[in-house]
N, C-alpha and C positions, 0 to 999 in steps of 0.2 A: 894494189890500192895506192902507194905514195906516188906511182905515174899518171894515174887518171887524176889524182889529189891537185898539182899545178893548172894542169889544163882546167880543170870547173872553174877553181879561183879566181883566174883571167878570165874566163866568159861571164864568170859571176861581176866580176868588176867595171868589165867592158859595159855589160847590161843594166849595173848602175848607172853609169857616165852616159847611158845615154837617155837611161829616164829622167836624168839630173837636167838636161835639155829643155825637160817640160815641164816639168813637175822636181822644183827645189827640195819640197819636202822627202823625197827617200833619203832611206838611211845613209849616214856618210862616217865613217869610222876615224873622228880625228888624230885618234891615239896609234893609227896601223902605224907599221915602223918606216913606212914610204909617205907619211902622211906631207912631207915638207920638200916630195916628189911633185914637175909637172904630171899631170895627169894628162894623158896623151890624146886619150878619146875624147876630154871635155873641149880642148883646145880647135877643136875640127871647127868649129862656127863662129871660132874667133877668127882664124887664119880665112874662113871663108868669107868673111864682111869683108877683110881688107882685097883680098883677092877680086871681090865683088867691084870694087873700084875699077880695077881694070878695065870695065864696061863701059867707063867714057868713052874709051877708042874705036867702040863701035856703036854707040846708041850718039853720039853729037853730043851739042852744048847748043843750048839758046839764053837769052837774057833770063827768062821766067823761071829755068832751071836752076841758075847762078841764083837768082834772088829767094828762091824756097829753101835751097840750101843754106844762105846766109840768114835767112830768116829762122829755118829748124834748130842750125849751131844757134843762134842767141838765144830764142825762147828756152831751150832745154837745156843752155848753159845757166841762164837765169833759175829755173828749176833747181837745177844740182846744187848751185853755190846760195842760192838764199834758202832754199826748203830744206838737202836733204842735207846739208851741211848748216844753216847757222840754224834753221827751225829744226830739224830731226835729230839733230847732232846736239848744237848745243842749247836750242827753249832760247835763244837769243832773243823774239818776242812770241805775242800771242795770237793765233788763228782762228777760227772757227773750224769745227769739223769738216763742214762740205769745200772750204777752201783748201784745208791740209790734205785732201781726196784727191781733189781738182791736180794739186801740184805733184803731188804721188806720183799718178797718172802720166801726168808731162815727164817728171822724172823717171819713171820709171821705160817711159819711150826711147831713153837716151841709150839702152843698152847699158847700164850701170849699174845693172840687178835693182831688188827691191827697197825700198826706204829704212826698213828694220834693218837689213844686213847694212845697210851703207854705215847708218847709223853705229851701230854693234863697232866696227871694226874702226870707225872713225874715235867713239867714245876710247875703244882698248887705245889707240893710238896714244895719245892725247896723256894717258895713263902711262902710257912705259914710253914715251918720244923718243926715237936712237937710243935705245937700251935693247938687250939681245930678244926680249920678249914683243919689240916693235916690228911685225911681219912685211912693212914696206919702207924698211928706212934705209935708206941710202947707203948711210956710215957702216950702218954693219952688215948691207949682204952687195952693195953695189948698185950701179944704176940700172942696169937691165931688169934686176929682178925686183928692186922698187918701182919700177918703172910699169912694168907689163906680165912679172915671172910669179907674182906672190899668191896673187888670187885665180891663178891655174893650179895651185895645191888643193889637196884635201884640208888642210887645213884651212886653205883661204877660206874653202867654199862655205862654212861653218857659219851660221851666227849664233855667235855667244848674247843667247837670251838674258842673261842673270844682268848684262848690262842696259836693257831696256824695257825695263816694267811699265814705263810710263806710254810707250808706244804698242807695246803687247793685250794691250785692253783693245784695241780698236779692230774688229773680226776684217773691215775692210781692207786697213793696210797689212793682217799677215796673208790675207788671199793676193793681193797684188803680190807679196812678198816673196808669195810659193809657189804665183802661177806669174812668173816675171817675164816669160815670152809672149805670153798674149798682147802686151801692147805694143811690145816691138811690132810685131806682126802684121796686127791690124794697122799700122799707121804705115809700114810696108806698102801692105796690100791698097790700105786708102789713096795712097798717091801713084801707085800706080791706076787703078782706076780713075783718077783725077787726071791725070795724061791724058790716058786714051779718049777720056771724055771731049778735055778741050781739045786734042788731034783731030776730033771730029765736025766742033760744034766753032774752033774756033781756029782753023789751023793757021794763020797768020803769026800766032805764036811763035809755031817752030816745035812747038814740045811733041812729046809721045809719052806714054806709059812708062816704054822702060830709061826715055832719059830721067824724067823726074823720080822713077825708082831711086836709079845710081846715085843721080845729083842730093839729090832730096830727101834721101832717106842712107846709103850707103857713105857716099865722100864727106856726107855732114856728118854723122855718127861715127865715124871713124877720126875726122877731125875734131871731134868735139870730144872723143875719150881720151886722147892723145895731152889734147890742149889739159882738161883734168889732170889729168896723172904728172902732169908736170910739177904740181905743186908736190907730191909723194918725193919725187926722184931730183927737182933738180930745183927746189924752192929750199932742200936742207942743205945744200949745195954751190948755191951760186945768189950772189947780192951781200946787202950790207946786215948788220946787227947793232942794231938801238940799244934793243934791251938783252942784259945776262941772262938767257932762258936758262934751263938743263939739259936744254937738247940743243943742235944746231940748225935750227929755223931761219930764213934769212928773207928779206927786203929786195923784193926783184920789180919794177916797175915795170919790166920788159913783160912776165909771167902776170902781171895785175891786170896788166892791156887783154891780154890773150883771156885771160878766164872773170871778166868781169870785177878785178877786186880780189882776187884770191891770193894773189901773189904777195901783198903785207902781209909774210907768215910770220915773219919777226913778231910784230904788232900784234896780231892774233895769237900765238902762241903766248905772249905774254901776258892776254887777259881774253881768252877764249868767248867769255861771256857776251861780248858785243857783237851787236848787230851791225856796226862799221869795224872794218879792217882797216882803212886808211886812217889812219889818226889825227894828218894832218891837211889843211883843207887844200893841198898842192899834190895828195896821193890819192890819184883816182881811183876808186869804189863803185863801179857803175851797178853791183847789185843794191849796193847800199843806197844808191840815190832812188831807186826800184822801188825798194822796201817804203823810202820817204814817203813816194808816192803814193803806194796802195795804203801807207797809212793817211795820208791826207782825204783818202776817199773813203777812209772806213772800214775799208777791207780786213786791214791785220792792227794790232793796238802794242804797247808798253814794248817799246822795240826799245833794249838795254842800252844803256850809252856805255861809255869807256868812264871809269870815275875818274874825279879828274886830279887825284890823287898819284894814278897809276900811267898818266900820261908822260908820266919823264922819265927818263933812263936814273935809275941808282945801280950804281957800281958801275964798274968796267965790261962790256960786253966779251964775250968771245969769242976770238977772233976766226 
């Protein structure tokens, strides 16, 4: 019995990790004593997008491929950093339902799991920042594993419900939430049929199926998780300090360019509640000017300011 006992376990585990692929919801044992282990079999479809890149070398480059790519990075950077970060995360303003759907949707194409888990992990963040219970901080496990290593554990893979009641009522975003590869997929699969189409109908282009795959959908998604998690791994890390937070957040202009605004972590960590990250009208916010917009047209309302109380530095920062 205790020789066939290890072998089940591993197949039993393996068979998890690989319904976890489809279907979020199977059981995931946070507490196992490997829980804070990469998970090996999960990791197979991460290492396979990047790998997927390597298919520039053989499918080409045209102009239309280069600009869908540029185009998928923005839209679904916009997504992450205005929806599933300042609306999902922190209620920064207010939406309508079929709008909070819409951007789900987008966000949730980006390969960044579902809106609930983003949320869940961003809120615990935010709660313990660089303290031992903070699962992607820099200071206490390193940059690799802030970076890329945290949410390959069992424990990453978890969302801690008890932190989003207010997201938990809505039956639409926990099915994106549990069935988080069907819109990678379909938007996969749509551009590549969107290739093949204009290869046929319009070949002057230049494109194919599987360049606009790669481009389009692979080297964008891949530069667009990268550029994200940058703020995890090397926003606590590198740049200046305005304000004395309790964690080490920092002011990086370089990472604000790159992810729309996200990089005033300094600024953001010291008053989360705003729907601007730049504080100052020389620290560009390009989701915040986003948000401006759609509230200009009615879209989204009562987008939070910064009070203006909380705009200057008291005390000494740390250094």
């Amino acid at each position: 019995m205790p020789s066939t006992a290890r072998p089940d376990r591993m197949h039993q585990r393996l068979w998890t990790a690989i319904r976890l692929w489809f279907d979020t919801g199977a059981q995931v044992d946070e507490h196992d004593a490997n829980a804070d282990r990469i998970d090996w079999a999960r990791v197979v479809p991460f290492i396979g997008m990047h790998l997927a890149c390597l298919g520039v070398f053989y499918v080409g480059v045209s102009a239309f491929a280069l600009w869908t790519a540029l185009a998928l990075y923005l839209i679904r950077m916009f997504a992450i950093t205005a929806f599933y970060h300042r609306y999902f995360s922190h209620r920064a303003f207010r939406a309508p339902r079929w709008l909070q759907f819409v951007f789900a949707v987008i966000g949730a194409s980006a390969v960044q799991r579902g809106p609930l888990w983003w949320a869940a992990h961003h809120r615990n963040h935010h709660r313990h920042s660089d303290e031992p219970a903070d699962l992607h901080s820099p200071v206490q496990r390193g940059f690799l594993w802030s970076h890329m290593g945290w949410f390959l554990t069992r424990r990453g893979f978890v969302t801690d419900w008890s932190v989003i009641p207010d997201l938990a009522k809505y039956p639409e975003l926990r099915w994106i939430d549990r069935f988080d590869i069907v819109v990678p997929v379909a938007l996969a699969a749509g551009l590549f049929f969107l290739g093949d189409w204009l290869h046929a109908a319009h070949p002057a282009l230049g494109v194919t199926g599987g360049q606009l795959l790669v481009w389009g959908f692979f080297v964008s998604t891949v530069a667009l998780f990268h550029a994200s998690v940058t703020i995890n791994s090397l926003a606590h890390r590198f740049g200046s300090r305005r304000f004395a937070t309790r964690d080490n957040s920092r002011n990086n202009l370089w990472l604000a360019l790159l992810t729309m605004g996200e990089g005033w972590h300094n600024n953001h960590h010291h008053f989360p509640g705003s729907a601007r990250q730049g504080f100052r009208w020389w620290e560009i916010d390009a989701t915040y000017y986003g948000l401006r917009l759609m509230a200009a047209f009615g879209l989204i309302r009562a987008l939070k300011p910064v009070p203006v109380g909380l705009r200057r530095p008291h005390g000494k920062p740390r250094a």
